[in-house]
N, C-alpha and C positions, 0 to 999 in steps of 0.2 A: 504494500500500500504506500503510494507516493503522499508526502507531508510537502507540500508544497505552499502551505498558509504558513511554515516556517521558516522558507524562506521568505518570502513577501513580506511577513514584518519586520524579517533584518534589513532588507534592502529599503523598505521603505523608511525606517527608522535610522537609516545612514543619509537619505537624501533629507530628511529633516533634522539629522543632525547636524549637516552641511549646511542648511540654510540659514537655525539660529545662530551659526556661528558666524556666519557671514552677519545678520543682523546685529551682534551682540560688537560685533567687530565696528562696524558704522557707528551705531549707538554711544558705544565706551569711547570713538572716535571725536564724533561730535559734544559729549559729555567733558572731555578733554579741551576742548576749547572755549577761549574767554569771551561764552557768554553770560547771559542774564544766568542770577543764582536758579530762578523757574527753570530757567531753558536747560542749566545745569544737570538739575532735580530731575528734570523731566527725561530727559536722555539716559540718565544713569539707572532710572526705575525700568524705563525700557530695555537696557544694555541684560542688567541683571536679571527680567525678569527672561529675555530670551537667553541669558546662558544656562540660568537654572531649567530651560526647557530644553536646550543641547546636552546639559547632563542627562536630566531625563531619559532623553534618546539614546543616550550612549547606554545606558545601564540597558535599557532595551535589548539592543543590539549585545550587548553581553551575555543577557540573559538568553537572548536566542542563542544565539551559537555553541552556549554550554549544554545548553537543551540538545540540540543535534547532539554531539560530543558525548554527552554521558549519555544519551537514550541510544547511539551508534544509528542513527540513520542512517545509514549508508546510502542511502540514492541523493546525497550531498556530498560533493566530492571532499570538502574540508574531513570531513566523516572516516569519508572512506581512506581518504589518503593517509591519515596520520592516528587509528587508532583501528581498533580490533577487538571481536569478541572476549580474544583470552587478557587483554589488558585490563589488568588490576585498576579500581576506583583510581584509586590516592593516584596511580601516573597519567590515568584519564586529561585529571587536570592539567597535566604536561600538553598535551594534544592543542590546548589552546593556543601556547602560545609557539609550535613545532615550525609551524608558516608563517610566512612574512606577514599578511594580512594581521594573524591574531595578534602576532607582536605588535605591529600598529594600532589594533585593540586595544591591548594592553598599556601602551605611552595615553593613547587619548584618555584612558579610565582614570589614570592617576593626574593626568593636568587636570581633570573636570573635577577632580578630588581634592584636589589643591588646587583650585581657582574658588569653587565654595568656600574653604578654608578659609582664603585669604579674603574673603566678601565679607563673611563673618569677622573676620581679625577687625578687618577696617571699621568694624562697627564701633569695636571697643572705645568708648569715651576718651579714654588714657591713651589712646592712639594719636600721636602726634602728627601722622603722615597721610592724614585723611586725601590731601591735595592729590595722592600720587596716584589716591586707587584707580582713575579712569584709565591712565595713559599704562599704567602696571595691566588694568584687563585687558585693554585695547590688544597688547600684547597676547597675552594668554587666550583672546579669544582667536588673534591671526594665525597663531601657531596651531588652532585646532582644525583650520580653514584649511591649514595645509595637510595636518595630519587625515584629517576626515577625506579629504581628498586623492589620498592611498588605497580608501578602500571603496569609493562612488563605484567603480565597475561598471562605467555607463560608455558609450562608443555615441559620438556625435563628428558630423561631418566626414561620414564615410567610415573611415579605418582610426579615427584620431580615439583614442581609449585613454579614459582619466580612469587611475586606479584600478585596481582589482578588487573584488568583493568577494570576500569568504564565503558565499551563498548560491553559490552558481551550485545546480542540480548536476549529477555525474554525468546526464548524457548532454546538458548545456558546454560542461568542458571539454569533454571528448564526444564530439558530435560525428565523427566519421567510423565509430565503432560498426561492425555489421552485425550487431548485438539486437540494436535498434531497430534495424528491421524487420527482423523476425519476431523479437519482442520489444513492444515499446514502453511495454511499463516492467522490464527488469531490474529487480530488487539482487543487488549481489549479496551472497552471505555472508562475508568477511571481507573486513577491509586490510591495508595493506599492514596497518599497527606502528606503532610508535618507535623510533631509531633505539636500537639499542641504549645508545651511549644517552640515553635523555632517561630510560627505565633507572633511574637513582634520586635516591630522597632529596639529594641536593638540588637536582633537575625542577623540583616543585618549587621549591622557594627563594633558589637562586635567581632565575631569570623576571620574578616578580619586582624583588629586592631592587634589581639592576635598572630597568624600566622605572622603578617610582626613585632611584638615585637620578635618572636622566631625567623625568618629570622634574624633579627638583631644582635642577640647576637653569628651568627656565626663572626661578623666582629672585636670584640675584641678577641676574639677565635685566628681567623687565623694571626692575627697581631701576638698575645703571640707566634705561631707557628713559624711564618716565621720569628720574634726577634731571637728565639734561634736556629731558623734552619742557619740562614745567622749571629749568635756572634753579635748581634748586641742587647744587652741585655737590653738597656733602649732608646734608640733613635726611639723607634716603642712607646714609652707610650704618646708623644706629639701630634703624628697624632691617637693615638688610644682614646684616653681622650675623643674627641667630639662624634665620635661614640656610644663610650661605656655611656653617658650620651643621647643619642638620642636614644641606645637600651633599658636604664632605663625609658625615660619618655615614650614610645609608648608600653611598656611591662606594663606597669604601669598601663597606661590607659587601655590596654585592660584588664586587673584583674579587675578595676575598673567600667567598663561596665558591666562587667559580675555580679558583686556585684551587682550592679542597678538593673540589668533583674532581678536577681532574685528576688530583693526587691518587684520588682515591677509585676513579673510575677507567682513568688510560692506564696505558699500560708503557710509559715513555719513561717512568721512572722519575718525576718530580711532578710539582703545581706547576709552573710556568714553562713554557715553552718561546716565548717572545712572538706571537704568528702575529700577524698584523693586526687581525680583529683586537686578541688581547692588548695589542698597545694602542690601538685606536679608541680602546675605553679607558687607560692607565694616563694616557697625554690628560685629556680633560681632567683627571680628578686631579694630579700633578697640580696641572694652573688653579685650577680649583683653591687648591689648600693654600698655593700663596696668595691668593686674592684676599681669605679673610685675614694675612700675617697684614698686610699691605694694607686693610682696612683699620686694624689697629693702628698703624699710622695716621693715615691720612688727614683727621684733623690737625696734625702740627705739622705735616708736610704737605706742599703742595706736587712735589715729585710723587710721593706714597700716592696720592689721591690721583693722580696721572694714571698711574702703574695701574691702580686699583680699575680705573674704567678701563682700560686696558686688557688686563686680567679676567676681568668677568664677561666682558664684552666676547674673549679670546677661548673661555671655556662651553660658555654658550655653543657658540659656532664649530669647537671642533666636536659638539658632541654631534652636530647638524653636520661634521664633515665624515665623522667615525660613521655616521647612517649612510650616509652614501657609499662609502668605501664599503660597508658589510653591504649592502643589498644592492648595488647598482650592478655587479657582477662583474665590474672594475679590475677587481682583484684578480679575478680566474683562479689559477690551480694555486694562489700564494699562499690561500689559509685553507685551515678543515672547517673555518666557522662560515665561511661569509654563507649567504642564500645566493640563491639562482637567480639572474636578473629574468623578472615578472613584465619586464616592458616600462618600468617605471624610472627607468636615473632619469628621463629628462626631465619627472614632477620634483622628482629627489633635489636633482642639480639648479631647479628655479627654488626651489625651497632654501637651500643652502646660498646660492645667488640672494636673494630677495633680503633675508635678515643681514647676511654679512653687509651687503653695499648699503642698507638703510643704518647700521649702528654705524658703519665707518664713515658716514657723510655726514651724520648725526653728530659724531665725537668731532669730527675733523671742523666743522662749522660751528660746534661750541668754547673748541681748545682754546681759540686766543682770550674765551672769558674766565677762563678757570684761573682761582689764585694764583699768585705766584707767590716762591719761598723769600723769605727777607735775608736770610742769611742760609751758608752752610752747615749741613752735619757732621758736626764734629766727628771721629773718628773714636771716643771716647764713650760713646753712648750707644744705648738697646738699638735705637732705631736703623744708626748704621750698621751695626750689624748683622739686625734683622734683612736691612732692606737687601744689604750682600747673601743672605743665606736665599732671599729668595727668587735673586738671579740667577744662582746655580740653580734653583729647583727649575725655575724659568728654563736655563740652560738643557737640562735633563731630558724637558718636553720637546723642545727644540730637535735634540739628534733625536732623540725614536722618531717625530715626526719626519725630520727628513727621510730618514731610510724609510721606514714604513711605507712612502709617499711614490716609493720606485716605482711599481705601476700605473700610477696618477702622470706621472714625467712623459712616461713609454704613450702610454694612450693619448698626452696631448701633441707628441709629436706625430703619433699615427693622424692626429686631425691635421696636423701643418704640411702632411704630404714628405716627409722623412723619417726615417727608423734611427729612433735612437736605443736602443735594444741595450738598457741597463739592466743587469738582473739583480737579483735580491743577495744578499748574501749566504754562500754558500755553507757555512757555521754561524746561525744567529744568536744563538746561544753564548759564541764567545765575542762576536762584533759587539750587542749591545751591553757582556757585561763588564767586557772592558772599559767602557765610557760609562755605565750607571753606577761602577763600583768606583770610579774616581771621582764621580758627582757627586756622590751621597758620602764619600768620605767627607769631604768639603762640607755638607749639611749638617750634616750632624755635629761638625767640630764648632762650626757656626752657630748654630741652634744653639749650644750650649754654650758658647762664649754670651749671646746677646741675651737668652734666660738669665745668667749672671749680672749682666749690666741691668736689666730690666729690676731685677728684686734686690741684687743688692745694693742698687744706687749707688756703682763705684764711677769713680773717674780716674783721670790719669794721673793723679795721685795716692790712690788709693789700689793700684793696679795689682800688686803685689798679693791680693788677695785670691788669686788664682793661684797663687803658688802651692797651697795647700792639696786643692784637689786634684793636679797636676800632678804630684809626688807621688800620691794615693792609685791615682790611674795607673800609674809604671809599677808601681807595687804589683797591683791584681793583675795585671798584662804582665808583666812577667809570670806571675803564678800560674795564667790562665795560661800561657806560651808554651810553658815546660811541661805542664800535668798533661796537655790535650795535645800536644804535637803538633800545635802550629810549624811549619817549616819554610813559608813564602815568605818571603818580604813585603809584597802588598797587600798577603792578610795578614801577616804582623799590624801594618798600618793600621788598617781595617777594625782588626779587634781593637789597637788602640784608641782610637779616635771613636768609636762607638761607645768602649767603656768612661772615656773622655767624658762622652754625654750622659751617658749614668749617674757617675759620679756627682757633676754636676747640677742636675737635676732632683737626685735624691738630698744632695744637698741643699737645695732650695727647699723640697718637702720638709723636711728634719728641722729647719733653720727658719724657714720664714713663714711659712703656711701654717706650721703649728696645728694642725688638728682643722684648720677651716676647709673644710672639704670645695668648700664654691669658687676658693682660686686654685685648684690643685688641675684643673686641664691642663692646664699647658706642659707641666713639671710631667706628668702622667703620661701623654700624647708624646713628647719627645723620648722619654724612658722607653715608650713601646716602640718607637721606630730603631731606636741602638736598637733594642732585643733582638727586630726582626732583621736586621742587617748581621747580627751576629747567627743567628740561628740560619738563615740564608749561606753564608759563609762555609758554617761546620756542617750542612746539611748537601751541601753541593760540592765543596771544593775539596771536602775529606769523608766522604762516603765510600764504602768499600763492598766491592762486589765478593757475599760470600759464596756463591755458587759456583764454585772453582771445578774444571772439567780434568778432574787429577788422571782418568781413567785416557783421556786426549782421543776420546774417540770426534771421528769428523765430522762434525752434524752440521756446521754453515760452509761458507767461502770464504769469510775471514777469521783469522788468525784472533783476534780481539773477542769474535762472537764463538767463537769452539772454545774461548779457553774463559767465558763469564757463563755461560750456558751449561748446565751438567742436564744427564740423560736418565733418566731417573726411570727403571723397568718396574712393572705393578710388583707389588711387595717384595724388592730386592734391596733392603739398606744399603745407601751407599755414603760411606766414612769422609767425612770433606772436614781436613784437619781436625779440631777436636769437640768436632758434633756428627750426626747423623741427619741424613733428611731417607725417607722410606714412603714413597706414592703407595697411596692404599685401597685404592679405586675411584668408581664415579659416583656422584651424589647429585641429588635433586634436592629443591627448596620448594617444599609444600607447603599451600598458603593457608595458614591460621595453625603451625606446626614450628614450634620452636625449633629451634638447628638444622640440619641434613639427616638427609634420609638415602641410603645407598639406592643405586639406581634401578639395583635387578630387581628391588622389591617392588616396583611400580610398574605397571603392564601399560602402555599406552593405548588409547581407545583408536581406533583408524578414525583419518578423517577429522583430528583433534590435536589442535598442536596444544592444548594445556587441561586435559584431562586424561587420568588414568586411575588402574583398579589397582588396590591393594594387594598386593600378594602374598601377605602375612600383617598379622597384627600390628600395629603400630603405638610403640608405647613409650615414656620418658620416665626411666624408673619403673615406680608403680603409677604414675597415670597415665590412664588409657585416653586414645585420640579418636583410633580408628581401627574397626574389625579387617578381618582377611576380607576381600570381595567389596570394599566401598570403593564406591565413586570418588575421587580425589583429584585436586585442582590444583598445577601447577606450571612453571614453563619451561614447557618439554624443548625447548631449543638452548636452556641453562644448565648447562654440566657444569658442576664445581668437581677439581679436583687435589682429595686428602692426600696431604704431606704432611708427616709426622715429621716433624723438630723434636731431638733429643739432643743435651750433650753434658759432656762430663761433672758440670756444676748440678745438675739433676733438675733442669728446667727440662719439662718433657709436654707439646702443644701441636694444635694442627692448623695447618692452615687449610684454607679454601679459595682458593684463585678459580676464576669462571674463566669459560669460555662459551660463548656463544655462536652456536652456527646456524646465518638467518642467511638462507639461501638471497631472499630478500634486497637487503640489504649489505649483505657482507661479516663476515663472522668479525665477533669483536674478543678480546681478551682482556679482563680485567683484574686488576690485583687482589692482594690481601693481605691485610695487615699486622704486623705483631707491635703494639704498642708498649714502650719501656718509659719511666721517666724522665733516661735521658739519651734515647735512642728509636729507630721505628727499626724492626726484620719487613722489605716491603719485598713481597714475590710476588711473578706471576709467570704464566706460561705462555712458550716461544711457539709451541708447537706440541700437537697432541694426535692420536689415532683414533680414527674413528673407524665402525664398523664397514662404510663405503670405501676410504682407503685401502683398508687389508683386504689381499689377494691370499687363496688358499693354493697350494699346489695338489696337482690329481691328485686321488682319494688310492693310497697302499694297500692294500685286503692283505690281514692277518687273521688265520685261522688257529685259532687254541683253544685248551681244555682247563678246567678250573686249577688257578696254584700255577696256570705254566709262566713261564717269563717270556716276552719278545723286546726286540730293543727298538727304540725309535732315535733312530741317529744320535743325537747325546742321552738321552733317558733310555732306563729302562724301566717298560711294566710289567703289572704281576694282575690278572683275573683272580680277585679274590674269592669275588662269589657271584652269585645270580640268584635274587631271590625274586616273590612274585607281588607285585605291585597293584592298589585296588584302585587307581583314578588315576589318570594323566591330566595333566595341569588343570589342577581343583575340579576334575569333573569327574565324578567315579564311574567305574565302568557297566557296562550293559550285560544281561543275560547273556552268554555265549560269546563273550569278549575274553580275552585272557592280555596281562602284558606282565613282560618280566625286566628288572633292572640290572644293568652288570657293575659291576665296583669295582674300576680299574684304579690299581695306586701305580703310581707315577713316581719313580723316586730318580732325583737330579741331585744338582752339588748343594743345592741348601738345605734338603731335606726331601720330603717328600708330597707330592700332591692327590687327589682323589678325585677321580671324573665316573661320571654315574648317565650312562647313557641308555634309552630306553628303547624295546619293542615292543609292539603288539601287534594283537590281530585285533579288530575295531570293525563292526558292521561286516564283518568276514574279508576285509581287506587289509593287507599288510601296514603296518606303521610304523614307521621309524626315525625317533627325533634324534639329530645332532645335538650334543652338548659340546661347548667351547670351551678350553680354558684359556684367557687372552695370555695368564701369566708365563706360562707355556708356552703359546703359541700355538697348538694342538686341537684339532675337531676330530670328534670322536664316535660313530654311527655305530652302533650297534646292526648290521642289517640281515642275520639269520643267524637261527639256531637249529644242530640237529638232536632231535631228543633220542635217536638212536646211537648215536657214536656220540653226545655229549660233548661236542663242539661247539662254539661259539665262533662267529666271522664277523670279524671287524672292522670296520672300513675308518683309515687313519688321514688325514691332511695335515700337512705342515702350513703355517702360516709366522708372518709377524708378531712378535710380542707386546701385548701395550704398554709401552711406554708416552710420558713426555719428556718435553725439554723444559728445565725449570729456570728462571733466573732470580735470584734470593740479594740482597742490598741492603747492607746496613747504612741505616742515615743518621749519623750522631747528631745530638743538639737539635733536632727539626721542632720540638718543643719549644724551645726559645722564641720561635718565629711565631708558632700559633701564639704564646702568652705574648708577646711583643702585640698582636694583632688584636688580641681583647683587650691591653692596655691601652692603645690607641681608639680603640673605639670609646671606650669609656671615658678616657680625657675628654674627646671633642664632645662629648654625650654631656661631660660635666660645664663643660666653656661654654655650649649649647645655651643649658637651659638657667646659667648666669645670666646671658647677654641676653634671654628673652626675658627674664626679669628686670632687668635694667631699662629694655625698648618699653615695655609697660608700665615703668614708675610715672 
């Protein structure tokens, strides 16, 4: 049954979402201008009351598409393309925002969420900045003009298409299927499901996070705007201050989730990878953070207050340039993140166009009003300091933005009719951290010098008083040098000048703050950035692959990857210096079932990639989950596989690394983690066998008697016995059926193993199941018996043994970085909601 009234309210709910925003845009427009206080009144009632009818629509349009999404419509392409019967609720929610359109969704949900906000703010009595709000919405309602306008999915004058629309019906998308003609109202039964790499907790709340951090960073934006639209050139930085630190810590955290997932979801072996997406979101929060150092100035400087339009102007825009770079399809093969271009960079490239030339003609036609400084800054004082700490961070955004920018170069020469065929850098990993690791050395030794000048009101007289925590630093940096085996010269640095700002910092807590928690952000917010630089440091530059391949057998084509990679055969320990690691099978993750559950005990149903039958009890302890023969719900495309960890200190644990094989999409492998307090064991698998991989060779026929021995090339077996069996798999047998089991032991060089394979006769026709042992390598048919000569015939294949390839990496310190990353969040969380008490006195 086609839902077709489901779509028709999205779509119609996107074209009236378009429209009040276009009115609320004029209105907040005309409200903005010096008229009559009525004409004023009058505009702004109407501004407001059609945005609060654009939110409206928007929650609409929310509410439809989550409707398709969690009911799995599937005669909605959005539906179909990015989610699936066996997809769990909780990652459903993923589905929203998997396509460009949702994500678009998703920005317009949180500015209309934050545009109310800020209607409501400006009510406050105690709001000083009432003047600002028209020219601040005017803003926030153009930006929706353009947002909303991503997803119109309307074609006017021929072939000209504004937006894509999350609501097109599957045979609207794909209209040349031959599907169609034969049935026109076909319903598919399963959709395509959701990317692997998005099936993780962080997948939910990460890309939420990240969207209301970029919603955010419109509200110091439009502040800068509506300061220099209304001459009002510093009186908008008191109510902008708490914002713009509330758009730092939630832009933060969401980069910082995203670091996690990956940690915890690729399989690359850290959080960061440098790809272009990820620096196209790390530039903007970069400028970000020094906007609000620079707004601390800017009352007593008029350089600071330069900088400051500048900066925010500057963050705005590359969040407006980061969108275009991920979705215009710019990038090509540079990232794994970008989207697929939808036909949209040219609305993308007028949107990005439109704000940049209107703040820079804006700024550049007010500059010769803005104060000027009466004198210079001393070299003695916070401000200069500060202002130097956040030109280097300035600096910092500057090169990722250039490199990152290579394709942007390449494409605008491919438009000038010449190739200039720049590539990206062939180690990005070591290009950008050679220059962020000498920039943030600089920050941090800076940070901490101007924190000092800032609390302790020293001067150049008084300088002497850094002597102390200087001594103090070389003290614990030598200690920390010699215990942890520092050995580089530039992470000597490194650690020094981080502990630097430790020190410093705690000594401002200890010494001047005293227990007052409401000035303690900043002391807090810098403490956690050393952390994370030190933890960064010991987490990448002295991590140590313990999966060492002692045994040198040859499993890749380089030298590097045979000797970090070990080959780990099902239950064969293998000694890697003084621990053990011992692969112990495969395991499934059954859903509302704590832990794993090995895989043979689950029978998969055909026709079902995430249900199957129990094939024995299923228990944790003493409590019961599920009898033999239930129905059970899980995803039959996720193999985890047990590696047991032992070693000589008597830590003994397992891991569970996945591998997922979605013909789909492409198989993915994901880690697992062993957490220490000041270490992570992070494995995961290179390479694994699967049942379609393994090839049998012909089937040997061996004929023996009970007790006798034959050999099968390394092993030999021994027919124990043969007795008689009353049901083949859970189903007992019929009047006039007979089946019997034979008990071959298998004894090799570890010991010995037990294959048990069955005949029967069944309906009066012969049966005969193969049993496997992967650990072997070995199938084993029982395929006649004579009950006169008391014979047995056997029919033998050799095959593959299962094995994988494991790679295991200890990461010392990586702790340091997450506590560094709650520190920091928490400081600005604290500076926060000072500065919004202060904007409200």
């Amino acid at each position: 049954m086609l839902r077709a009234y489901l779509g028709q309210i999205g779509h119609y709910s996107i074209i009236f979402a378009f429209i009040t925003s276009l009115i609320a845009t004029y209105a907040y427009f005309l409200s903005s201008r010096d008229h009559k206080k009525e004409d004023q009144a009058f505009w702004k009632k109407v501004a407001q009351t059609s945005f609060y009818a654009h939110t409206a629509f928007i929650l609409l349009i929310v509410a439809s598409l989550f409707t398709i999404i969690f009911n799995k419509y599937f005669e909605y392409h959005y539906a179909w393309d990015n989610t699936s019967l066996s997809l769990p609720l909780g990652y459903a929610i993923s589905c929203f925002w998997q396509d460009q359109e949702g994500s678009f969704l998703l920005w317009m949900f949180w500015n209309v969420i934050l545009g109310v906000i800020l209607i409501l703010w400006f009510k406050n009595k105690k709001n000083e900045n009432k003047n600002l709000e028209s020219p601040m919405m005017t803003v926030f309602a153009a930006v929706q003009v353009f947002l909303t306008s991503m997803i119109l999915g309307v074609v006017i004058w021929g072939e000209l298409k504004i937006g894509s629309t999350p609501f097109l019906l599957l045979r609207e998308s794909m209209p040349n299927l031959p599907v169609w003609k034969m049935q026109p109202d076909f319903l598919p039964k399963d959709g395509n499901g959701l990317n692997p790499l998005l099936q993780n907790y962080w997948m939910v709340i990460h890309p939420p996070t990240l969207f209301l951090g970029f919603a955010t960073t419109l509200i110091p934006f439009a502040f800068a705007i509506a300061g220099l639209w209304k001459k009002d050139y510093s009186g908008w930085i008191k109510a902008a201050l708490p914002w713009t630190l509330v758009s730092a810590v939630i832009l933060g955290t969401g980069i910082m989730m995203g670091a996690i997932w990956a940690y915890e979801t690729l399989n690359f072996g850290g959080y960061w990878n440098w790809d272009p997406v990820e620096n196209a979101v790390y530039v903007p929060w970069l400028v970000l953070v020094g906007s609000f150092h620079t707004m601390l100035l800017a009352k007593k400087s008029s350089s600071a207050l330069k900088y400051t339009y500048i900066l925010v102007i500057a963050q705005f825009i590359l969040i407006l340039y980061s969108t275009f770079l991920t979705r215009s399809g710019i990038l090509g093969n540079a990232s794994v993140h970008s989207f697929t271009d939808l036909g949209l960079s040219g609305q993308l490239l007028i949107y990005l166009l439109f704000f940049t030339i209107l703040s820079i003609v804006l700024l550049a036609f007010r500059w010769k009003h803005l104060p000027k400084d009466g004198k210079e800054v001393s070299t003695y004082t916070a401000e200069f300091w500060m202002f130097l700490g956040v030109t280097v961070l300035s600096l910092a955004a500057f090169q990722v933005t250039v490199t990152t920018s290579i394709p942007v170069y390449n494409k605008i020469a491919e438009l000038l009719n010449f190739k200039l065929n720049m590539a990206m850098p062939t180690e990005p990993l070591k290009h950008y951290t050679v220059f962020q690791m000498w920039l943030f050395v600089g920050i941090v030794i800076l940070s901490g010098i101007a924190q000092f000048f800032w609390w302790k009101r020293i001067d150049k007289n008084s300088i002497n008083k850094l002597t102390n925590p200087l001594i103090i630093t070389l003290l614990i940096s030598a200690l920390a040098i010699t215990f942890t085996g520092v050995n580089k010269w530039q992470h000597i640095i490194l650690l020094t000048a981080s502990l630097f700002s430790v020190v410093i910092n705690l000594n401002i807590l200890l010494d001047i703050i005293k227990g007052n928690v409401k000035v303690a952000g900043g002391a807090l917010t810098h403490i956690g950035v050393a952390f994370m630089l030190i933890g960064i440091m010991y987490s990448s530059a002295y991590e140590k692959v313990i999966s060492l391949n002692l045994a040198e057998e040859k499993i890749f084509k380089t030298a590097k990857d045979n000797k970090e990679n070990v080959l780990l055969y099902l239950n064969r320990p293998s000694k890697i210096q003084d621990f053990e690691l011992n692969y112990r099978g495969e395991f499934v993750d059954i859903r509302n079932i704590p832990g794993y559950i090995e895989k043979k005990f689950i029978q998969p149903i055909p026709d079902s990639d995430y249900k199957g039958i129990a094939r024995a009890d299923v228990m944790d302890g003493d409590k019961f989950y599920a009898k033999k023969g239930d129905t059970l719900e899980y995803e039959a495309s996720n193999t985890y596989y047990q590696v047991n960890y032992s070693d000589k200190k008597g830590a003994d644990f397992n891991f569970y690394p996945r591998y997922q094989i979605n013909p789909k999409m492409g198989n993915v492998a994901s880690p697992d983690i062993k957490k220490y307090w000041n270490k992570d064991i992070y494995t995961h698998v290179n390479y694994v066998t699967t049942d379609e991989d393994r090839t049998w060779s012909a089937p040997e026929s061996f004929t023996v008697m009970l007790k006798d021995t034959f050999f099968l090339n390394d092993y030999v077996a021994i027919l124990d016995q043969v007795s008689a069996v009353n049901e083949l798999d859970g189903l007992p047998l019929n009047e006039g059926d007979a089946a019997a089991q034979a008990t071959l032991r298998i004894l090799e060089r570890d010991g010995e193993r037990v294959m048990k394979p069955v005949f029967a006769i069944k309906n009066r026709e012969i049966w005969s199941k193969p049993v496997i042992s992967n650990e072997l390598g070995i199938r084993a048919q029982l395929t006649a018996i004579d009950p006169a000569t008391g014979k047995f015939t056997f029919a033998i294949s050799r095959g593959e043994r299962d094995y994988i390839v494991l790679k295991a990496i200890e990461k010392p310190g990586i702790n340091m970085l997450w506590m560094g990353t709650a520190l920091l969040i928490i400081g600005i969380l604290i500076a926060a909601t000072r500065r919004f008490r202060i904007a409200l006195k």
